[in-house]
Wavefront OBJ file of the C-alpha trace (Angstrom):
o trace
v 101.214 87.415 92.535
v 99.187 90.688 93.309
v 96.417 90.557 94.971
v 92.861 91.860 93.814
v 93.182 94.107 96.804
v 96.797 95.657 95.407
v 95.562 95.532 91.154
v 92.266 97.562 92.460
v 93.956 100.137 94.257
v 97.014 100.191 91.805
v 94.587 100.928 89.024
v 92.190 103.311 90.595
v 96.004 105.235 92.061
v 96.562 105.363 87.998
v 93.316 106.737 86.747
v 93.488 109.306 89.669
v 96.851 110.440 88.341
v 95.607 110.178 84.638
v 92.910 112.956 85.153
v 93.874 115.462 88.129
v 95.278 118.011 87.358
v 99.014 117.699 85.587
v 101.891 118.766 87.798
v 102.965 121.584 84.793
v 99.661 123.164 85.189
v 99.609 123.957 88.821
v 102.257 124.296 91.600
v 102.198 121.609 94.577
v 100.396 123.944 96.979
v 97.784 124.781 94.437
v 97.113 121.110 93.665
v 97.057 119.913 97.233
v 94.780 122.745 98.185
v 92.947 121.646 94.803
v 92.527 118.355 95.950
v 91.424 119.610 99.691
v 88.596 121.850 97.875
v 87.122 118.913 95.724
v 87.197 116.948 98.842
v 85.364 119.555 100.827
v 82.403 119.969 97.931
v 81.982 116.291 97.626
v 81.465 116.139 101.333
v 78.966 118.850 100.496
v 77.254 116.909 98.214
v 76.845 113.608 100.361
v 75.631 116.100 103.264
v 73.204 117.417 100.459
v 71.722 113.648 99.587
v 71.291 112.934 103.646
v 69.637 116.483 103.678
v 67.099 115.362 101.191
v 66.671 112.077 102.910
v 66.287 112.886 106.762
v 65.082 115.890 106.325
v 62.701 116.433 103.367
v 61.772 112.963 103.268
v 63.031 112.060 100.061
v 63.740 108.204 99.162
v 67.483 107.855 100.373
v 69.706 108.254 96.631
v 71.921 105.528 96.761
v 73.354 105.793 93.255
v 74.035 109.501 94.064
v 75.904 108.478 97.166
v 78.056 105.686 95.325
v 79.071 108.494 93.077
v 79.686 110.962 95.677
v 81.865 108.138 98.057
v 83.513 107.468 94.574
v 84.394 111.296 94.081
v 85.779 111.588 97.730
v 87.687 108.970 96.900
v 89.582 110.305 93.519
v 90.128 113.663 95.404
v 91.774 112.112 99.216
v 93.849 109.485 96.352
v 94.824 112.888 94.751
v 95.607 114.427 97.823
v 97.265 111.699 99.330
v 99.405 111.354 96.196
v 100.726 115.044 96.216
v 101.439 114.390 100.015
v 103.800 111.412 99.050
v 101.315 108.842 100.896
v 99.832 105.899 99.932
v 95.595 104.971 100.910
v 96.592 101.904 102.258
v 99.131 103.591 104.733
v 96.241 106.142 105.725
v 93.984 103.584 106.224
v 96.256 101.734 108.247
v 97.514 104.797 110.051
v 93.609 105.140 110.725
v 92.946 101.855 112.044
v 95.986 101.828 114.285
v 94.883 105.552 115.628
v 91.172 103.990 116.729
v 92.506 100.976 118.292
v 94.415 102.800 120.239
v 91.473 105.178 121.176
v 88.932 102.698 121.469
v 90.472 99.806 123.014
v 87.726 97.939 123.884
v 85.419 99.411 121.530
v 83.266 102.774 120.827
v 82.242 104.554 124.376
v 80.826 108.018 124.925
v 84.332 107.880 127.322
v 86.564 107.019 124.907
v 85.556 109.211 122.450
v 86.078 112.163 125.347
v 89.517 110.934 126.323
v 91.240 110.351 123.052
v 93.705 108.127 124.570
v 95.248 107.977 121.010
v 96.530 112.032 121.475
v 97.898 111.544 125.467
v 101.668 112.066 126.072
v 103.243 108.946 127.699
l 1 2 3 4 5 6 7 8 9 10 11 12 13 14 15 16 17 18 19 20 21 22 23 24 25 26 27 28 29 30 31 32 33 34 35 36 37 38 39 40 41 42 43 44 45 46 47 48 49 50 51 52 53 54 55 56 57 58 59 60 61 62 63 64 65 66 67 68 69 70 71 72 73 74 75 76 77 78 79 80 81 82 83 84 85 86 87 88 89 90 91 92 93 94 95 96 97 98 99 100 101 102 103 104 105 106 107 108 109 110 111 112 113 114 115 116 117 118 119 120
């Protein structure tokens, strides 16, 4: 039995591959740099809607941002597809990475030291 966890991310993983572009129509290089580009503008974007927000005092645009997270998302699955990795193993790679850096939790220190990036 799958869990709801595995059926979400196997059917978002899916539509991701249903609707960037087909592997005929680009090389590899093109679509990773493809999906590094639409990851870059939708990071953009969300900078945009805190922009508004912090800085011309415009109510905060949730919807827009649940959009934006959601187009981040399609383009790092997209990326992470053409690099032969999984979300789940990035995200685990990730968590593994900060524990290591932040072993007892966030500090200004930590965050210097990047324990996670020392030989030995």
């Amino acid at each position: 039995m799958h869990s709801r966890k595995e059926i979400m991310h196997k059917d978002f993983t899916e539509n991701v591959r249903r609707l960037f572009v087909k592997p005929d129509k680009l090389e590899k290089t093109l679509r990773i740099l493809h999906a590094v580009l639409g990851i870059a503008t939708e990071a953009g974007e969300l900078g945009d809607a805190a922009k508004k927000h912090w800085i011309y005092n415009q109510p905060l645009d949730v919807e827009n941002i649940k959009e934006e997270i959601g187009d981040l998302l399609f383009y790092t699955q997209a990326l992470a597809d053409e690099c032969g990795l999984t979300l789940l193993e990035c995200v685990d790679t990730n968590i593994q990475k900060l524990k290591q850096r932040y072993p007892e939790g966030y500090s200004d220190f930590h965050a210097k030291e990047r324990l996670d990036k020392q030989d030995g």
